[in-house]
TORDO-570624 format. One record per atom (N, C-alpha, C): atom name; x negated, y, z negated. Coordinates in pm, whole numbers, padded with zeros to 5 digits, always signed. Layout:
<recs>
site:c1:c2:c3
CA:X:Y:Z
...
</recs>
This chain:
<recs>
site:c1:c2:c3
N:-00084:-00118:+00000
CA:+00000:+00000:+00000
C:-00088:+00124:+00000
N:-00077:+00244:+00115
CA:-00136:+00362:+00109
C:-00057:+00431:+00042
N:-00087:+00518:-00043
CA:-00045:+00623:-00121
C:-00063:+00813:-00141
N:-00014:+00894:-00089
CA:-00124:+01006:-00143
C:-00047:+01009:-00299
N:-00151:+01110:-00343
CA:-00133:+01168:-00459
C:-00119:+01275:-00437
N:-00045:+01414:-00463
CA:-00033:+01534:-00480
C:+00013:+01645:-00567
N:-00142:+01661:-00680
CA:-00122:+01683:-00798
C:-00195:+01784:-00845
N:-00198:+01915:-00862
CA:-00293:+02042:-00858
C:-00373:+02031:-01003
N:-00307:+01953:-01118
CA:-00408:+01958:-01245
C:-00528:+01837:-01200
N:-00633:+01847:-01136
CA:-00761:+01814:-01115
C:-00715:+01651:-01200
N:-00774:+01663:-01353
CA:-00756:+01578:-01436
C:-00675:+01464:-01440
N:-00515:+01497:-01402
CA:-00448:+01393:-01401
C:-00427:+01350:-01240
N:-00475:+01438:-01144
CA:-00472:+01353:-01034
C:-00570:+01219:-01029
N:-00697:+01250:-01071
CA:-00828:+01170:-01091
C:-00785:+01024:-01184
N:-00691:+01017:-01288
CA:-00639:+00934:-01320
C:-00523:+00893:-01274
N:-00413:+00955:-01206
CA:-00358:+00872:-01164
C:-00368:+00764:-01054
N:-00497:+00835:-00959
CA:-00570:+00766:-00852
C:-00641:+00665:-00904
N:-00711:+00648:-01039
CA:-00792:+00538:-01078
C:-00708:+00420:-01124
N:-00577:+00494:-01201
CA:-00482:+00371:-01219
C:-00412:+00297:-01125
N:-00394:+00387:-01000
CA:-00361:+00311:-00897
C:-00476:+00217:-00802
N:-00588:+00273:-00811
CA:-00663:+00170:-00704
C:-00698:+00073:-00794
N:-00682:+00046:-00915
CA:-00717:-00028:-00996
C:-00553:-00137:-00960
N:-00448:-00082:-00875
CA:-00346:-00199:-00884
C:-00367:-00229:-00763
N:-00475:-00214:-00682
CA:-00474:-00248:-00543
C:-00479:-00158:-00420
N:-00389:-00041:-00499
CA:-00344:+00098:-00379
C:-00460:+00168:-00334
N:-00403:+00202:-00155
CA:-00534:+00283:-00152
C:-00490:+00429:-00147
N:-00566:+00529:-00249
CA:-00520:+00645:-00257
C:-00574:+00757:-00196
N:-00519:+00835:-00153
CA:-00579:+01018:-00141
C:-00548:+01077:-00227
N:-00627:+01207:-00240
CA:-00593:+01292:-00332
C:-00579:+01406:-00261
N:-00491:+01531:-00295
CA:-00473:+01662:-00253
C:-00427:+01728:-00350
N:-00474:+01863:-00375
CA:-00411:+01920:-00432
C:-00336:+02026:-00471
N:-00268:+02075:-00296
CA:-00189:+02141:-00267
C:-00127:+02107:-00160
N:-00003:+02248:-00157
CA:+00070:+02198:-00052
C:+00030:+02172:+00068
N:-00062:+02261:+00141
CA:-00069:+02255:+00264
C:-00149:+02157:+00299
N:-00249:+02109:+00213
CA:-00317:+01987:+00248
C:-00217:+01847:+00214
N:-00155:+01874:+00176
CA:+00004:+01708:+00140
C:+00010:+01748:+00340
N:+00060:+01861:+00325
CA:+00195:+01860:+00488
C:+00047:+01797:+00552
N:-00069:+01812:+00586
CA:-00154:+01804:+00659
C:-00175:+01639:+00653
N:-00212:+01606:+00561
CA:-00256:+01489:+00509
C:-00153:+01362:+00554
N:+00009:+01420:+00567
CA:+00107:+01348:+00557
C:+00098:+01321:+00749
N:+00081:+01434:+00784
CA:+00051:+01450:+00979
C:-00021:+01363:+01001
N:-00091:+01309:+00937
CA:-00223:+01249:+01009
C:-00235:+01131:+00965
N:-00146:+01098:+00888
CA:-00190:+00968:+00848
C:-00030:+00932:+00762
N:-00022:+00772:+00815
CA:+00111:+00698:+00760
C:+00113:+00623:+00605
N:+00148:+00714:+00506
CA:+00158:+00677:+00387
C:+00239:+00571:+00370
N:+00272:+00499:+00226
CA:+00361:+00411:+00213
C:+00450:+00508:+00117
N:+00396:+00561:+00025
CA:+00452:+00650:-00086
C:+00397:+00779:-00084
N:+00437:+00883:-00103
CA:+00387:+01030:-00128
C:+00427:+01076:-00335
N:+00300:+01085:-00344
CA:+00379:+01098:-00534
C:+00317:+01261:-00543
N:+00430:+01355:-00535
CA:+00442:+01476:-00514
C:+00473:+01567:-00659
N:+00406:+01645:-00702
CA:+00421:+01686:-00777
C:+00487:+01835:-00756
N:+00607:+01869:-00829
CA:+00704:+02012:-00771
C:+00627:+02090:-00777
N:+00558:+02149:-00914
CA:+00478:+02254:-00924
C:+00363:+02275:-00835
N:+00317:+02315:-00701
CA:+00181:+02277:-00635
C:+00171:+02432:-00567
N:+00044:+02497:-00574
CA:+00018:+02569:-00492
C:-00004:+02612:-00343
N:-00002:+02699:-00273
CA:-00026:+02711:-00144
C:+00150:+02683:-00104
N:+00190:+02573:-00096
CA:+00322:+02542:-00004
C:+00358:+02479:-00172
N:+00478:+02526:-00248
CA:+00554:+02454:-00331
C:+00590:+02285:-00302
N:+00636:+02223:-00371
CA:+00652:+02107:-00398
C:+00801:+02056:-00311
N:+00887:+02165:-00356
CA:+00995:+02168:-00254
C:+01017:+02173:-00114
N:+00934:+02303:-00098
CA:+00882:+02322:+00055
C:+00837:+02187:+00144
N:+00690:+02135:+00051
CA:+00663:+02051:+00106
C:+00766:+01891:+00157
N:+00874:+01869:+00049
CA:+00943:+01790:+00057
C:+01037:+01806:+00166
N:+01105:+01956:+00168
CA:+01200:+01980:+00294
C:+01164:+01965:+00427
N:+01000:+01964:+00433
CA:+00910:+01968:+00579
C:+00924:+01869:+00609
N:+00856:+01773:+00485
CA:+00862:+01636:+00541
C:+00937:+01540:+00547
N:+01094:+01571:+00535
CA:+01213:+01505:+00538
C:+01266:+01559:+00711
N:+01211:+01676:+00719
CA:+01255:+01780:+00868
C:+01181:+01735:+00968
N:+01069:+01681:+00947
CA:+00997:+01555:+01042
C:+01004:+01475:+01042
N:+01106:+01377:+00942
CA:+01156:+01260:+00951
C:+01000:+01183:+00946
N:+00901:+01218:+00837
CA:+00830:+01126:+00792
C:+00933:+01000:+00727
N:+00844:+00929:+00726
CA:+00894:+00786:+00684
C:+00851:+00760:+00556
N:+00756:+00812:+00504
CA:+00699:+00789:+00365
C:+00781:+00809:+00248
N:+00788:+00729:+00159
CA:+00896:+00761:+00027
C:+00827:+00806:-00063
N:+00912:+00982:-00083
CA:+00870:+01038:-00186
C:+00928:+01005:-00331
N:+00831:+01051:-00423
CA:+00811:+01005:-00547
C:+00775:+01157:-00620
N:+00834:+01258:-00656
CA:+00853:+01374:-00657
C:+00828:+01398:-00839
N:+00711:+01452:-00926
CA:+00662:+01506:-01038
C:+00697:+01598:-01108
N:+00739:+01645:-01219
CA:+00788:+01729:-01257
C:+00759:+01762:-01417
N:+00731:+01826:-01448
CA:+00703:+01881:-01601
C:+00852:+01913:-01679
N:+00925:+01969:-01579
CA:+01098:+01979:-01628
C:+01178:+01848:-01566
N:+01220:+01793:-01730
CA:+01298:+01646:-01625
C:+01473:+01668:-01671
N:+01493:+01769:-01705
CA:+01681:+01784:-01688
C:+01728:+01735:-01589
N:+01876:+01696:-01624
CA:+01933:+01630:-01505
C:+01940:+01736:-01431
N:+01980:+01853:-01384
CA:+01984:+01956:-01299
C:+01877:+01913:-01239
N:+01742:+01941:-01225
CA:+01634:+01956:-01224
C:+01575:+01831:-01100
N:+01666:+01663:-01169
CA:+01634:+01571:-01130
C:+01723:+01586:-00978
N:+01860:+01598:-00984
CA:+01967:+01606:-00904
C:+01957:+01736:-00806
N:+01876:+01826:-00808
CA:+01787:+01902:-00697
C:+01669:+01843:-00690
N:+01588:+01811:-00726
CA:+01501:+01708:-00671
C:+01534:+01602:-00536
N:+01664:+01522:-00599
CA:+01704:+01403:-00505
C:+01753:+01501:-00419
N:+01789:+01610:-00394
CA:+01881:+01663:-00355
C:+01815:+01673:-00189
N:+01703:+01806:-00229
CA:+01609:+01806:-00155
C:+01539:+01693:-00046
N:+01565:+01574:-00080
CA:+01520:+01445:-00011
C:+01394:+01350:-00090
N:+01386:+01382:-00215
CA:+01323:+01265:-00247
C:+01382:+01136:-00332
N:+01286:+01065:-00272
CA:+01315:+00915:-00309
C:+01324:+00892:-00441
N:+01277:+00936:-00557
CA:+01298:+00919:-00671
C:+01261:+01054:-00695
N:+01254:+01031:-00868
CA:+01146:+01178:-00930
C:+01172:+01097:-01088
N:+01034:+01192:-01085
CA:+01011:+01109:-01223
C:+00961:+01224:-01298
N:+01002:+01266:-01440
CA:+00960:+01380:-01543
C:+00805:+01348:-01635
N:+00749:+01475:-01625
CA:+00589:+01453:-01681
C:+00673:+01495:-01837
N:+00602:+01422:-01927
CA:+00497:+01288:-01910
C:+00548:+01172:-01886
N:+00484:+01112:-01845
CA:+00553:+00996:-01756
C:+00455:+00861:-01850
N:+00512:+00724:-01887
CA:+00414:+00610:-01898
C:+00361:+00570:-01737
N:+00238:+00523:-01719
CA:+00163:+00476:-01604
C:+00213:+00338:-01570
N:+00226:+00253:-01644
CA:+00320:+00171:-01578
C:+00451:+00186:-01499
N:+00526:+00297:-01609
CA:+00640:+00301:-01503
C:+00626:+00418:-01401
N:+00526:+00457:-01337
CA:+00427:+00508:-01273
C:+00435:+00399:-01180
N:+00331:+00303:-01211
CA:+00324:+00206:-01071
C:+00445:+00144:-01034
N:+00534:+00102:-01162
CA:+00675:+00016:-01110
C:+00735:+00073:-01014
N:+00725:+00230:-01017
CA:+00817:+00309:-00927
C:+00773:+00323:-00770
N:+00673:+00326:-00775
CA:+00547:+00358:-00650
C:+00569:+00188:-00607
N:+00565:+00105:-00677
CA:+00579:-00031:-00582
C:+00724:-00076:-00560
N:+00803:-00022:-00598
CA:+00959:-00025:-00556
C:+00945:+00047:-00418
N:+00931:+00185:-00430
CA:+00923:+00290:-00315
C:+00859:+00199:-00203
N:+00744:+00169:-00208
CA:+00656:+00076:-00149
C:+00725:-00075:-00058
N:+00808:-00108:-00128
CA:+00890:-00205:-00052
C:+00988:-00179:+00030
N:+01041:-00059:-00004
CA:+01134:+00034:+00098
C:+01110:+00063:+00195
N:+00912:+00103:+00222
CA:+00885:+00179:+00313
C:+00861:+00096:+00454
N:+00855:-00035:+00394
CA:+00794:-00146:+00501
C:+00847:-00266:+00486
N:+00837:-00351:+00548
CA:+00906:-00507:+00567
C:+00823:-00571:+00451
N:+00956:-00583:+00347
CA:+00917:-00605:+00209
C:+00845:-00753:+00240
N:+00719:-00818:+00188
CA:+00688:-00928:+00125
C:+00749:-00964:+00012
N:+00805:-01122:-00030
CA:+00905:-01161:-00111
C:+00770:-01153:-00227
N:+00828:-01166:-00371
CA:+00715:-01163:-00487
C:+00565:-01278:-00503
N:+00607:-01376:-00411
CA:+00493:-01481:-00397
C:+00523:-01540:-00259
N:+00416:-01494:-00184
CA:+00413:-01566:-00054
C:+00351:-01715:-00005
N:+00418:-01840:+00066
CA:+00344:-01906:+00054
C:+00295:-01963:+00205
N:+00158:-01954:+00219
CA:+00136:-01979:+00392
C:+00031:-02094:+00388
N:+00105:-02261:+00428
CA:+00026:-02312:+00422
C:-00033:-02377:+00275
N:-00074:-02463:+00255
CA:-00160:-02442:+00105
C:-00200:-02277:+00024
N:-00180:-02196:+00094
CA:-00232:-02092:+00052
C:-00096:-01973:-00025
N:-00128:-01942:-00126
CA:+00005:-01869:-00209
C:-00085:-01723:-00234
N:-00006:-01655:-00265
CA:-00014:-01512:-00267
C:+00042:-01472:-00419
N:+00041:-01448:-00517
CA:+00154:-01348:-00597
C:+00134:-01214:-00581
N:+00161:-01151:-00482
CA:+00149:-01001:-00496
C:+00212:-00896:-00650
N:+00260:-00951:-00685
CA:+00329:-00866:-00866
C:+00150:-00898:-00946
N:+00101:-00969:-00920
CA:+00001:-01017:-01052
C:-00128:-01051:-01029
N:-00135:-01040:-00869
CA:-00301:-00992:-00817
C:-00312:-01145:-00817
N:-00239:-01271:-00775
CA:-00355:-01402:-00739
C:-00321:-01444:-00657
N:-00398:-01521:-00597
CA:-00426:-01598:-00492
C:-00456:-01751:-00554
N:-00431:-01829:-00441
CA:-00477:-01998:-00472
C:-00439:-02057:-00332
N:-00537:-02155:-00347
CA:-00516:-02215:-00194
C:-00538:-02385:-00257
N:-00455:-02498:-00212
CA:-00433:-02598:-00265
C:-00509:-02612:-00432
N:-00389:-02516:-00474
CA:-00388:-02502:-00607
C:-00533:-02447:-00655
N:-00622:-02420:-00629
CA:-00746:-02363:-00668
C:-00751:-02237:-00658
N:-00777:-02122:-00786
CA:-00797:-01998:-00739
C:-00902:-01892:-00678
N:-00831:-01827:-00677
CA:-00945:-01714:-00600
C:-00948:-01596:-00602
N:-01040:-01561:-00630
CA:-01066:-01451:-00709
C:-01088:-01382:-00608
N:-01060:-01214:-00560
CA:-01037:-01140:-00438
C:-01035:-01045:-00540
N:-01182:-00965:-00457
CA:-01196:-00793:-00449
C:-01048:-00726:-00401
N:-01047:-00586:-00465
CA:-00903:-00515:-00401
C:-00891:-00505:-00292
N:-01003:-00436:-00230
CA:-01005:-00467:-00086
C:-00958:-00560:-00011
N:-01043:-00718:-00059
CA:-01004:-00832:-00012
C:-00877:-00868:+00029
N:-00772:-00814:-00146
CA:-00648:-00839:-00148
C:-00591:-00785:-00057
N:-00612:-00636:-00026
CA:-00535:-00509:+00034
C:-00519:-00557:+00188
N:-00673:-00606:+00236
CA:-00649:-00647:+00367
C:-00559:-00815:+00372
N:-00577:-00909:+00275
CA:-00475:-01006:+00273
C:-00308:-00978:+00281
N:-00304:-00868:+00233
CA:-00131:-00848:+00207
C:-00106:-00757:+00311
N:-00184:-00715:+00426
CA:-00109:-00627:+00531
C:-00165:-00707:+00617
N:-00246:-00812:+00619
CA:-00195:-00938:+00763
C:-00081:-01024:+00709
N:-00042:-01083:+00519
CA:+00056:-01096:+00592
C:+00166:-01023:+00567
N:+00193:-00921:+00548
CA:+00311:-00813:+00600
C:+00338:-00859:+00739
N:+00242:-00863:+00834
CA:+00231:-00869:+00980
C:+00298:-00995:+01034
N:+00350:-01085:+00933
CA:+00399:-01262:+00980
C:+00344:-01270:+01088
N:+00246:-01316:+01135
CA:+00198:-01311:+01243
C:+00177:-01262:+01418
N:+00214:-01142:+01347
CA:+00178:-01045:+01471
C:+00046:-01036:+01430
N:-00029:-00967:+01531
CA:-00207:-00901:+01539
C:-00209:-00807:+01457
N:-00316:-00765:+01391
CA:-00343:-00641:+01343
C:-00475:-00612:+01358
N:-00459:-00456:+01419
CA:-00592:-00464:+01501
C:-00693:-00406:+01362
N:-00811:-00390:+01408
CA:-00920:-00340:+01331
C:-00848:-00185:+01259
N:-00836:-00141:+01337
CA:-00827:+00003:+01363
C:-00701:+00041:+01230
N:-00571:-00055:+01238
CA:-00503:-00009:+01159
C:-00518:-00080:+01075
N:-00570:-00186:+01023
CA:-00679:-00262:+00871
C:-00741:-00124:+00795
N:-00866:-00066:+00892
CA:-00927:+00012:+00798
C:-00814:+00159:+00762
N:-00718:+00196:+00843
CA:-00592:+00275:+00813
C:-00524:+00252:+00682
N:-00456:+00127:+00676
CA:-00412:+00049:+00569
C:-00427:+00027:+00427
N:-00555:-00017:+00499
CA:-00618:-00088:+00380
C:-00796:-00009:+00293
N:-00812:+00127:+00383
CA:-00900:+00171:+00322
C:-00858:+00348:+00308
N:-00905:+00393:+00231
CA:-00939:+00560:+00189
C:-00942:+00638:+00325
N:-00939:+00775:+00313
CA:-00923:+00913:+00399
C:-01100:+00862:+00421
N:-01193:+00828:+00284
CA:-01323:+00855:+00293
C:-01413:+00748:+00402
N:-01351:+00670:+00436
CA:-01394:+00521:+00474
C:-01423:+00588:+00644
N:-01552:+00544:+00690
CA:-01623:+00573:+00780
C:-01582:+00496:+00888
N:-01481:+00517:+01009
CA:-01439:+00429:+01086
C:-01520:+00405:+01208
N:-01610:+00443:+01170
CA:-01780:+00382:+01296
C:-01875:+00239:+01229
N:-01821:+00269:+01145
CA:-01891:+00160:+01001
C:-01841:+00006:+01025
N:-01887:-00078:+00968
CA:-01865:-00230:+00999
C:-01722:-00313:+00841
N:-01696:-00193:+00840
CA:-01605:-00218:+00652
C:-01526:-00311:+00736
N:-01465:-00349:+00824
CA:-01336:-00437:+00829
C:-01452:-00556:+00847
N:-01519:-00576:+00953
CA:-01543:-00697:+00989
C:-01671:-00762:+00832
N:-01694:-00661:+00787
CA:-01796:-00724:+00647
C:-01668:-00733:+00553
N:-01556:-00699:+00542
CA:-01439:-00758:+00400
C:-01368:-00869:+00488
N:-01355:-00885:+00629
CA:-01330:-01024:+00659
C:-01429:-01146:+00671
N:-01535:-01051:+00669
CA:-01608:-01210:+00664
C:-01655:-01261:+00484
N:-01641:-01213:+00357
CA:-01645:-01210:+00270
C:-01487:-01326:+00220
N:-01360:-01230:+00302
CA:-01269:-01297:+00264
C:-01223:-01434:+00334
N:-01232:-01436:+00430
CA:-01281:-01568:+00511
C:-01345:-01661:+00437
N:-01475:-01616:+00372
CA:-01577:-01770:+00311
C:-01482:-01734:+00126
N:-01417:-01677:+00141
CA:-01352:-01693:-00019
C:-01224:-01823:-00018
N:-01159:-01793:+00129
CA:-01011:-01864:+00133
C:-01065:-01982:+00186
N:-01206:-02007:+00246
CA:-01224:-02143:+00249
C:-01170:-02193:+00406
N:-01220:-02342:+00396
CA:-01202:-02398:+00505
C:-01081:-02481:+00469
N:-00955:-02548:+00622
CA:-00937:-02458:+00761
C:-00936:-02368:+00743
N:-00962:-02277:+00844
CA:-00967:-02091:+00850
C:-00845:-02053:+00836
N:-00816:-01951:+00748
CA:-00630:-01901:+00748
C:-00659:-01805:+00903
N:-00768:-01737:+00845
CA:-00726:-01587:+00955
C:-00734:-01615:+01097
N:-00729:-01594:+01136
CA:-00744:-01610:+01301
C:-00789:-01467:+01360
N:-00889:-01478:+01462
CA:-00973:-01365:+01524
C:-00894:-01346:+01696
N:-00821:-01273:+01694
CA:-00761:-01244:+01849
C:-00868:-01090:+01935
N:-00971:-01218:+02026
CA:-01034:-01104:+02064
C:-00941:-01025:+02151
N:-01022:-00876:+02141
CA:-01011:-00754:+02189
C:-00851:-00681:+02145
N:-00814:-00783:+02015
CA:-00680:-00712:+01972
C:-00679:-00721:+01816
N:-00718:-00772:+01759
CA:-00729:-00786:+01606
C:-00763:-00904:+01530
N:-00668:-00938:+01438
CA:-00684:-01068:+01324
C:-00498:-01108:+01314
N:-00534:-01197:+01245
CA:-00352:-01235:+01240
C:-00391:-01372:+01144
N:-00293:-01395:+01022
CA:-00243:-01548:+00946
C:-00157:-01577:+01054
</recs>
């Protein structure tokens, strides 16, 4: 799941980004408006977690833009005032939830991985392909019953081939997906976390290599 964050107190953006890549997510950070509208142009989020109060372009603003472009991303809208008024112009405006600061971080991620299933062709809570099982809720993997232990990465690119039920997924939208704004797309990051995750899942090969178009389970 890609995520931005868009949160102008420095501090709690930096943690809410660590608590999330710590569940797998890959995050951006911004911390104003005009870099959200920008950030949101250029790249296909799964969730936007928007905070109202934001400089440059308000929180609102930004939400009315990106409902007026019929982004697809589900917002997740921040707020220091959580009255029902408050909440019910929030939804009002077009976001997908909203949630009042202070908020617990769990129900932080619960909400962001609800949103998250909305945004895309939900995977059921444990996938099973083959000898090979998935629990996406609890981070494991096992392949004829033996586990396996998988970097986030590892995971991140496992759960958007199989999102894909076997369609292709090319290189190009792997490192989209499944890596950071920061991730160097001249760099060898997809084909060095598939060949890592490849000798993890073991022999027969799950993944399959479709030259000159991608990977595919």
């Amino acid at each position: 799941m890609r995520v931005l964050v868009v949160e102008d107190h420095a501090k709690l953006a930096t943690t809410v980004a660590t608590v999330l890549r710590g569940e797998g997510m890959v995050v951006d950070v911004v911390f104003d408006g005009r870099d959200a509208l920008d950030h949101a142009a250029g790249t296909r989020y799964d969730v936007i977690v928007l905070d109202r109060d934001i400089p440059v372009v308000h929180g609102d603003q930004v939400c009315c833009q990106l409902v007026a472009r019929g982004c697809e991303s589900r917002l997740l809208m921040l707020t220091a005032s959580g009255t029902v008024r408050d909440r019910v112009e929030g939804l009002g405006l077009g976001a997908d939830d909203y949630l009042p600061k202070p908020f617990d971080f769990t129900e932080l991620v619960a909400r962001i991985r609800a949103l998250g299933r909305r945004s895309m062709a939900a995977l059921p809570p444990t996938v099973v392909h083959g000898d090979l099982q998935v629990d996406s809720a609890h981070r494991l993997v096992t392949r004829a019953e033996r586990p396996i232990a998988l970097g986030p990465r590892e995971f991140a690119v496992l759960e958007v081939l199989l999102s894909a039920r076997g369609a292709v997924v090319s290189a190009e939208e792997l490192l989209e997906r499944a890596w950071d704004e920061n991730a160097d797309p001249f760099t060898t990051s997809v084909k060095t976390t598939m060949s890592r995750l490849r000798a993890k899942l073991g022999e027969p090969p799950v993944i399959e290599t479709v030259p000159q178009a991608g990977y595919r389970i």
